[in-house]
N, C-alpha and C positions, 0 to 999 in steps of 0.2 A: 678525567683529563690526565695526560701523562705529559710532562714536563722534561724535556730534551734541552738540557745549558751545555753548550760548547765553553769549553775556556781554555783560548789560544792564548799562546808561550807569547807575550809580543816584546823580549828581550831585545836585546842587540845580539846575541850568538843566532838569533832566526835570520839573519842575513845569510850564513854561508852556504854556500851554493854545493850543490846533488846532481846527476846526471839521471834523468829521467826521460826514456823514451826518446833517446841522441839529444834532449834540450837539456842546457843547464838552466836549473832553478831552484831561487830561493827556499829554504825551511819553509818562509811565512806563506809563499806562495802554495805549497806543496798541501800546508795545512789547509788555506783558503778552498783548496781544489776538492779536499778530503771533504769540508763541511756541505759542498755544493754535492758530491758523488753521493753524501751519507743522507740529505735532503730528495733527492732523486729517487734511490733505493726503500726508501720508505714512504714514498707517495705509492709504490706499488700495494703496500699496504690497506687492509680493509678497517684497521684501527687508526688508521693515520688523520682522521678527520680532529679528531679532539684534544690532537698536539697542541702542546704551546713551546715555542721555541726562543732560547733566551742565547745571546752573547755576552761573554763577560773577555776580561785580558788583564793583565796582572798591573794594570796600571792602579793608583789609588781612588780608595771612592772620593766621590762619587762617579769620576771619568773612566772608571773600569764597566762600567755597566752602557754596553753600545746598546742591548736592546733586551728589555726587560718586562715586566707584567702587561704594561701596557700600550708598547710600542707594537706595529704592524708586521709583517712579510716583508714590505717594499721597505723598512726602516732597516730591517736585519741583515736584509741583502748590500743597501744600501752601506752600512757601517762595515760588512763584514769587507765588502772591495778596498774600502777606507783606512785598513789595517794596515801600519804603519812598526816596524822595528824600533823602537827608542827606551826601551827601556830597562827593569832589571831582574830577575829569576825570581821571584819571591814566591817561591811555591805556597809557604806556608800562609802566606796574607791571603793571597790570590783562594784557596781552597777556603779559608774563615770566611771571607767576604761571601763566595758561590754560596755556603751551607748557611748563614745569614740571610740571602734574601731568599731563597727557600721556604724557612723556617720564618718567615715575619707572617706568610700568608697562612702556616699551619696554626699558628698563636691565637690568629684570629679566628677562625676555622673551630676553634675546639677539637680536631680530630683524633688528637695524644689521648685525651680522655686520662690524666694524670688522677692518681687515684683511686679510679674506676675500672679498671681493669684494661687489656689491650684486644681491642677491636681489629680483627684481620682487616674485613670490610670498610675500616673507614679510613683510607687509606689516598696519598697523593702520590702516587709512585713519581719518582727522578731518576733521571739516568745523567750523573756527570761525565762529559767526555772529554779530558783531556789533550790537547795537541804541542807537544813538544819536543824539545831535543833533547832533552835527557841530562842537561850538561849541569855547573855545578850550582848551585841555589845560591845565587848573592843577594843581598840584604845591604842598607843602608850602612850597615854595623862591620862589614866584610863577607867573607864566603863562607859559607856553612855546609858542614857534609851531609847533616839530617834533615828532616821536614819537620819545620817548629811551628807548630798551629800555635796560636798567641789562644789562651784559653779562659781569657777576662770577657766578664759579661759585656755585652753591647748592646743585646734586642733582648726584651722580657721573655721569661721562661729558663732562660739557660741553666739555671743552676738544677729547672728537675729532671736536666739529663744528664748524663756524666759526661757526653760524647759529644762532638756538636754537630755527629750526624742523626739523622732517624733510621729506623729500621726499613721503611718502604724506596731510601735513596744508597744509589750503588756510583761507585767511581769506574772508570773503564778510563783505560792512559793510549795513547797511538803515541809510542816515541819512535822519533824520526830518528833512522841509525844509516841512510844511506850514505853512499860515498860520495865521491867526486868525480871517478871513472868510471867507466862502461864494467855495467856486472852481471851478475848472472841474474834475469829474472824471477824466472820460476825455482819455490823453494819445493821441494817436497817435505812431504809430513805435517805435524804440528807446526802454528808459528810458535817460537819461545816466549818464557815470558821474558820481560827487563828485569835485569841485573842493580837495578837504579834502587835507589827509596822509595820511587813512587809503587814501585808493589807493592812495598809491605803494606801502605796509606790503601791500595785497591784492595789487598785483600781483606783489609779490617773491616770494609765495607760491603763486601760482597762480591765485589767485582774482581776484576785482574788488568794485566797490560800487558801490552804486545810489543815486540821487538819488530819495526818495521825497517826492511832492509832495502825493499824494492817496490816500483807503482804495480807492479800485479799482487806482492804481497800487502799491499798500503789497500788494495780492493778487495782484495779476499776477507783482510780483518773490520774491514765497513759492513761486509754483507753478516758476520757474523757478529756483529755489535747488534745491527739491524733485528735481526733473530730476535737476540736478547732485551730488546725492548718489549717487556711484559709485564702486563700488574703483577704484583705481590710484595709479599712483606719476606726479610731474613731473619732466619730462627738460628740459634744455638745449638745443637743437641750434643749432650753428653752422656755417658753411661752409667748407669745404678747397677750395680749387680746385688740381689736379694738371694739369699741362702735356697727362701721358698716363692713361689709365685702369689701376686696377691692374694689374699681370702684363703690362704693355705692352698691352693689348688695346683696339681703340680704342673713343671712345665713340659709342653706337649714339645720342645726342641732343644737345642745346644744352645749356650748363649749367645747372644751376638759382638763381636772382636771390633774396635775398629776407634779411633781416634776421635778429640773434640773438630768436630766441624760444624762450617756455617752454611748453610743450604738457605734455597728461597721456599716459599710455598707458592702454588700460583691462585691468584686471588680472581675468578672469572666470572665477568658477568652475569646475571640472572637471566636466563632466557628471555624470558617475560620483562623485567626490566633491562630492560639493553645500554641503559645510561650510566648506572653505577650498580656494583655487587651488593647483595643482600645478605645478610646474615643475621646470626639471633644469639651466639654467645662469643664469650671474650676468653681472652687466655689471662690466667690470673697474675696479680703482682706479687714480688717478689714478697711483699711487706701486708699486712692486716692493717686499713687505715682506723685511725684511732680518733674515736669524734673528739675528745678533747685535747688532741696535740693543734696547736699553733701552726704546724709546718709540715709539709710531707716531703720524706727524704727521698735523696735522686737514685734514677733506676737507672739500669745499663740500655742501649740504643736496642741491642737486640736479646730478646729474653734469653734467658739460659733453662732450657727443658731437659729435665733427664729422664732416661729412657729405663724402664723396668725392666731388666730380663732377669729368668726368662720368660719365655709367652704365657697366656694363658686363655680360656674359652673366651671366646665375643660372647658380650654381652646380651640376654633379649630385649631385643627394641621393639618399643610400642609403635604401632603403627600409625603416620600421619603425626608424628612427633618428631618439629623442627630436629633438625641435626646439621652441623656448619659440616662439609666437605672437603677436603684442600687435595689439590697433589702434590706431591714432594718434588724437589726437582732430584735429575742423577746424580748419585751417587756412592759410592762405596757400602756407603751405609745402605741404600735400597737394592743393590744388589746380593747383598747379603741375603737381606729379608725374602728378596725372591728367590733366592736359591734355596725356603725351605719347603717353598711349595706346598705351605699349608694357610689356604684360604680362611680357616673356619677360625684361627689363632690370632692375637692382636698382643700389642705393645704398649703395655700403658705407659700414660706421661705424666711427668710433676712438673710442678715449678719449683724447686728450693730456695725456702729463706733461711731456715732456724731460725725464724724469730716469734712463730705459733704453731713448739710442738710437732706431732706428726702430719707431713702433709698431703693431701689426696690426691689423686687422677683426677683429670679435667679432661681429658680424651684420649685415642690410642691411634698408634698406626697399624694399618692394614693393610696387605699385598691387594689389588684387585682380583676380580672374576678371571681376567684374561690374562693374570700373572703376566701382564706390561707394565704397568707403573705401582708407585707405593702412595695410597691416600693417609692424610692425617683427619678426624674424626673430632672435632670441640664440641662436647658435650657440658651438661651442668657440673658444675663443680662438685666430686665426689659421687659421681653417677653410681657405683655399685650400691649405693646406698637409696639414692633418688629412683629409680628405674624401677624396680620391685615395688615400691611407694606407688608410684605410675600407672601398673600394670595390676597392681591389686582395684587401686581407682575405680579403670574403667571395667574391670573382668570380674571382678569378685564383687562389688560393691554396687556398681551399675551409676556414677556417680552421686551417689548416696552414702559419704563417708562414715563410720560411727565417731566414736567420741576417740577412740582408739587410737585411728588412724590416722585424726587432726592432731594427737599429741607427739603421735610418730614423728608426723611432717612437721609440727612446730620444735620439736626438737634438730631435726635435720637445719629446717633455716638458720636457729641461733649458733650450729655448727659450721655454717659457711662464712664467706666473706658476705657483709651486705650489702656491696653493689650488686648481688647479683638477683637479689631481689626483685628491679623490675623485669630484669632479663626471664626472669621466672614468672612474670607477671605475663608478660606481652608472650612468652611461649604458650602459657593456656590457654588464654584470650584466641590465639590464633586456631585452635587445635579444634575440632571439630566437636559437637554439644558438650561442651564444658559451658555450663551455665556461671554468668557474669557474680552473680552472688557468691558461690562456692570463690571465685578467685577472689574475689574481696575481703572474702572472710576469712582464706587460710594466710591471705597476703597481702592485708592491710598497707597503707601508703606512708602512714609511720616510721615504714623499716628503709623508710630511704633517705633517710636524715643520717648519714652516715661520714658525713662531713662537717666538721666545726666551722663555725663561720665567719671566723678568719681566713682558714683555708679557703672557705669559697667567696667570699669579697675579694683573696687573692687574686682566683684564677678569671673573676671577670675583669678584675681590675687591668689584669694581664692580655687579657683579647681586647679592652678600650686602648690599651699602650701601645698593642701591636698594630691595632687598625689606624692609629694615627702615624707611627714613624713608617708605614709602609706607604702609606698618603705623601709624606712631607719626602720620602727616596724617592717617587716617581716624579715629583713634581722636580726634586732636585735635577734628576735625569734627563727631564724633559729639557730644562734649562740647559745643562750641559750639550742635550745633543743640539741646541737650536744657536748656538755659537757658530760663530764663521769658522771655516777649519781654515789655515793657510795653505795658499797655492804655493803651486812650482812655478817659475819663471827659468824658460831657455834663457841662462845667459851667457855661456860662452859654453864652442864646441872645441873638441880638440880631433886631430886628425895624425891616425896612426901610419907612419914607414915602414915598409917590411926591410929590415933588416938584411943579412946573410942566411939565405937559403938553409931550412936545417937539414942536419947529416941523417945517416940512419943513424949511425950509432952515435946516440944522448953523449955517454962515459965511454971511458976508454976501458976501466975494469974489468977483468975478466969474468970476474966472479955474480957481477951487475949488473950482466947485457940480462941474461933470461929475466929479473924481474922487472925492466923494465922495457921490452919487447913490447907489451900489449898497449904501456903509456904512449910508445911512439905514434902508435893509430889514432889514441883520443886527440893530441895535438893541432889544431887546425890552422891553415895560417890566414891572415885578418888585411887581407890585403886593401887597401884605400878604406879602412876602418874608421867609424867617428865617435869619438864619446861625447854625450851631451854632460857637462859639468851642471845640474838645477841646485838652483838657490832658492831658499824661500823670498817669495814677493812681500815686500814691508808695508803695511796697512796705509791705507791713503791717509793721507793730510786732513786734516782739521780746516774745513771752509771759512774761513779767515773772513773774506768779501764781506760776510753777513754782520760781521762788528769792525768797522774799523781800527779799533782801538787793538784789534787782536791781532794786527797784521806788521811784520817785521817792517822797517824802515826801506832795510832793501828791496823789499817783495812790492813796497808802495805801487811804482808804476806800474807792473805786473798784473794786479788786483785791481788798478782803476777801472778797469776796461769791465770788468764782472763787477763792481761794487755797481756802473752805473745802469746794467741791464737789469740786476735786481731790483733797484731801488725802482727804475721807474715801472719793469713788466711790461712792456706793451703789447693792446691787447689783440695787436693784429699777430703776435707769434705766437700766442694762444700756451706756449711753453716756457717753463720756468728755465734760470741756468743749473739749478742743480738736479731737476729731470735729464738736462743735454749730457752730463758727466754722468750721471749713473745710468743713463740707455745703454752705453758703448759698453758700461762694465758690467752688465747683468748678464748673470750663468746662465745658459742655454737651458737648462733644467725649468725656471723660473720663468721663461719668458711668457709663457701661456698662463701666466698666474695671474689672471684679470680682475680678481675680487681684492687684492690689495693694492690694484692702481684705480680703481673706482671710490674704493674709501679713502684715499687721499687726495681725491678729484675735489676743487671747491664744487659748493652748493651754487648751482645758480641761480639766477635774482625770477624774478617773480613775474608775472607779465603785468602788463600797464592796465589792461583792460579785461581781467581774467572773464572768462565766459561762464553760464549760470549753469550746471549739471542737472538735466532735469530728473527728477527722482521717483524711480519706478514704486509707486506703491504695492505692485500686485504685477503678478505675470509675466514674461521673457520677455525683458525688453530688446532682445536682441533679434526678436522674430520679428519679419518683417510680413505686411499686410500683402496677401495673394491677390485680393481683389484692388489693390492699388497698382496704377502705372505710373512712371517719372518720364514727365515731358524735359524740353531741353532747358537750358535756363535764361529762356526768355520769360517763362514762369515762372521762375526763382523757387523752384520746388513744391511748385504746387502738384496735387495728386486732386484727379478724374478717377470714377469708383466706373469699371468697366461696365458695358452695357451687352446684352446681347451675345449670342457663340462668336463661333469660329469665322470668320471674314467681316468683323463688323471694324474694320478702317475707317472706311468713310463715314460711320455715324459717331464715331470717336473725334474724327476731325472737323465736324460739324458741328457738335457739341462744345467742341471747346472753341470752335467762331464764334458763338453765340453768348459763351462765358464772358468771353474777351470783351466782346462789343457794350455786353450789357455793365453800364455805369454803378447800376447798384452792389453787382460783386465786386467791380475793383474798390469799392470805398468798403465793401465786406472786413478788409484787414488793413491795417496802418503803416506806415512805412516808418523803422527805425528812424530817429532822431541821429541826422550825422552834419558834417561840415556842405555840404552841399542845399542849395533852396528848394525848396516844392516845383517851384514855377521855373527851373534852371532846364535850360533845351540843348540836349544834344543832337551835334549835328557830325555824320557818319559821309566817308565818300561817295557819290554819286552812283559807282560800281556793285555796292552793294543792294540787296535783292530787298530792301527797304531805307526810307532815305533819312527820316526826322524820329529820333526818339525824346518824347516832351515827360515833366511831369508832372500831372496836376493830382491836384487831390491826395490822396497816401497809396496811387501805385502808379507801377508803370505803365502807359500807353502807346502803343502803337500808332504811329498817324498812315502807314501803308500797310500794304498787306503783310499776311502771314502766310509764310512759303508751309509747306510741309519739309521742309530740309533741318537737318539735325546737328547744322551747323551753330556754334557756341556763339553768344556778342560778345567779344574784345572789346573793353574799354582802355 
């Protein structure tokens, strides 16, 4: 899942207005424009399925979070039109908050694996994008030139990082630099970066920021943001320079030149799993965890790797033994490395602590086959040592170690760190007839107690802390977004005069005409022009009616008139009076929302004479009998079981003469008990095609005939 949080500028300087495309318009607009073009340009995408997309604004929490972990699409969209200019720069809040709620879901997550080493693979990539002007950072305190991240703990975990970003989250800035007049479009070249603070903030993190001057160059720097949306984690690399190549072996090129940089790796899915990357080793910590320390000290966001040179032989690798893969992304430094055009030669890498001694390789870089890109290689810790161990295993040994060989390997593990033990577990286990015994035995489950257990009551204490405040933020948020927002109310317009015709020439100056020649074109004139003045609309009034006692002396008569429709409801208007006041003001949005005017609906009352359901014990009661017909209801739904094929009418209606006639089936069944007597005669117009219906006994009788017409009796 890759996680895309916009956090728009929503100061008061996002008000001033830019010439865009002959319209003027707002910063906030410009920006709102950007996140819909940058939403667009990445549906094109084939990873864009597993987005989660978050809005934040520099307002304070919890109201800075328009749409968050677990709010929708039509929420995001919905807040992001919603975005409003009111408030103040605070970059440095504004960014603590965005890498806060980030970080509450990784807490929970385990995926830092603090202590344990850093797992490329387990990783939640973020991409911050900010949208602003660039202008200057004011705070409650006054205006500030720097960017002050406030660096007090808030959410569990902070202190075991130095930074309060991670390594898999990058910042990227769009600051708006455009003008006011008509400009030039298209830029050639590179766009620049910003001259602001907010680069130095993108660079620490990986990312960078754009000088946006114009809407062609405001799309060009989307589609390449867009680009840049890809898993991985940022590494450090710096330089070692060694007299000799490791293992004394010399080196097969010139060293390699070139400064501390921050490069990404790219972390990519496993074929075969397509839902999240796979991998089997970590890159080590800076520190040796000590099972009887109390506390484990904080590591930097992005490890610091240093780079051997110069090269020396690739190692032999066993065949069908896990090995993690990465590619570098460009630059300087991988150009280097390609330029020396030797495939068969690698770059080992450390980690530096000084704090145990001399430290090993954990893997090396390598140019590719195709000498196009530079792989990084994560191997076990101290592989020159471990591989040969490997390779005797299965080649010389046939896995059937001697006593020898087990003291080799049990010396090697007491030499590494011990989380890396199960990672050495779960590699053999995978590796093809390495028998379950053998890994047991050189690598018993003991060696992973390598955590005191303080430390680790810590860190679950820490995923129970973080799963709860990241519960009690959404719920907050939820709250926050289900607030009335205030409307605009028209209330007064104003209407512009055009004045005296302008001249060509603005100034009289000589020296003034040429720079503002081009002004004179942007100038439009506003003729019969109207400005709408909007106010906000003041929240309705408190329904008074409903307590007397709550209702002003003046308002009395006013309120008689609603005190007396409530009190009494009548029930022929079937409507309340305060359904009639809230129909006329309910938002168009809402009006199809039928499930909370049904739960407000009373219950109603019960019938007098409720009827008995009869109860199916067995088989569809809904299927009705083929061999039954329904006469009209002069039979009151009696059913005749058919006789005979196809043209049997007339013995159907014979049949049921003879029903009719006979006294014994009308006393077959009982006539409900109602207000009417047994022996009670009705008597029907003349016109009609029978003339007396009587009734004796418990049914109805005929005293003339019966038509065959499928006319109903009206009573």
């Amino acid at each position: 899942m890759t996680i895309i949080l916009f956090l728009v500028d929503t100061s008061a300087s996002m008000c001033q207005k830019a010439h865009v495309n002959g319209v003027q318009k707002s910063y906030l607009d410009i920006a709102k424009g950007a996140v819909e073009t940058f939403l667009k340009y990445r549906q094109r995408s084939q990873d864009c399925m597993g987005d989660r997309y978050m809005l934040l604004t520099f307002e304070d929490p919890p109201n800075n979070v328009k749409a968050g972990w677990k709010e929708n699409h039509a929420t995001f969209m919905n807040e992001l039109k919603n975005l409003a200019s009111n408030g103040l720069t605070s970059m440095g809040e504004a960014l603590k908050n965005a890498f806060d709620l980030l970080n509450l879901n990784r807490m929970q997550s385990g995926i830092d694996t603090y202590g344990q080493g850093r797992c490329p693979f387990y990783l939640e990539p973020s991409v911050i994008i900010v949208l602003t002007d660039g202008g200057k950072y004011s705070f409650r305190n006054g205006v500030h030139q720097e960017i002050i991240l406030p660096l007090h703990a808030q959410i569990p975990g902070t202190k075991l990082t130095k930074e309060p970003f991670r390594w898999d989250q990058r910042l990227f800035s769009l600051v708006l630099r455009m003008s006011g007049n008509r400009a030039d479009e298209r830029v050639d070249g590179k766009v620049p970066h910003d001259d602001s603070m907010i680069e130095k903030m993108c660079e620490v993190t990986g990312g960078r920021s754009y000088k946006i001057r114009s809407q062609y160059v405001l799309n060009q720097c989307i589609e390449s943001l867009v680009q840049k949306v890809q898993p991985g984690v940022v590494i450090h690399f710096d330089q070692l320079l060694t007299t000799n190549a490791t293992n004394g072996e010399g080196g097969g090129g010139a060293d390699l030149q070139f400064q501390s940089i921050k490069r990404m790796i790219y972390v990519q899915k496993h074929p075969q799993q397509k839902t999240f990357p796979v991998g089997f080793w970590p890159i080590p910590e800076p520190y040796w965890p000590d099972p009887k320390s109390s506390s484990l000290p904080p590591r930097d966001a992005h490890p610091k790797i240093k780079i051997i040179t110069p090269c020396c032989d690739e190692p032999v690798m066993l065949r069908n033994f896990p090995i993690d893969k990465y590619e570098l992304e460009p630059s300087p430094l991988t150009l280097q490395i390609l330029s020396k055009k030797e495939t068969n030669k690698v770059w080992p890498l450390i980690v530096s602590s000084g704090m145990h001694g001399i430290e090993m390789p954990f893997g090396f870089l390598k140019p590719s086959s195709t000498m196009t890109v530079v792989n990084l290689y994560v191997l076990p810790y101290n592989y020159q040592t471990f591989l040969p161990l490997i390779n005797d295993l299965f080649h010389k040994y046939n896995l059937n170690p001697p006593n020898d060989w087990i003291y080799k390997f049990s010396n090697y593990v007491k030499a590494i760190p011990q989380y890396y033990c199960p990672f050495l577990r779960r590699a053999l286990a995978t590796t093809p007839n390495v028998p379950y015994q053998l890994v047991q035995y050189i690598l018993p489950e003991n060696l992973d107690s390598y955590l005191s257990p303080a430390v680790a009551n810590y860190l679950k204490q820490m995923k129970n802390t973080a799963k709860q405040d990241q519960e009690n933020l959404c719920l907050r948020v939820f709250k926050q977004l289900k607030q009335p927002k205030p409307g605009y109310h028209q209330l007064e317009t104003v209407k512009l005069n055009p004045g005296m015709p302008l001249k060509r020439d603005l100034i009289s100056h000589p020296m003034l005409k040429d720079a503002f020649n081009k002004v004179h074109a942007d100038i439009a004139s506003f003729d019969n022009y109207t400005i709408v003045v909007p106010t906000v609309m003041r929240p309705a009034a408190t329904k008074n009616y409903r307590n007397p006692f709550d209702i002003p002396r003046r308002d009395l008569i006013d309120e008689i008139a609603r005190m007396r429709e409530n009190f009494f409801r009548l029930p022929t208007s079937g409507i309340t009076l305060y359904t009639k006041d809230s129909g006329h003001c309910l938002p168009i949005a809402d009006m199809g929302n039928y499930q909370e005017y049904l739960k407000n609906k009373e219950t109603p009352l019960r019938e007098l004479e409720p009827t008995n359901v009869r109860q199916h014990m067995f088989g569809n009661p809904y299927k009705k009998d083929k061999n039954m017909v329904m006469v009209d209801e002069a039979d009151l739904n009696e059913v005749a079981p058919m006789k005979g094929g196809r043209g049997g009418g007339g013995s159907e209606a014979a049949a049921l003469k003879n029903r009719m006639a006979d006294p014994n089936a009308r006393l077959s069944r009982k006539r409900k008990a109602g207000p009417i007597r047994k022996d009670y005669t009705f008597k029907l117009p003349q016109s009609r095609s029978w003339t007396t219906i009587r009734t004796t006994g418990s049914w109805w009788t005929l005293s003339s005939r019966v038509t065959a017409t499928k006319t109903p009796v009206r009573f």
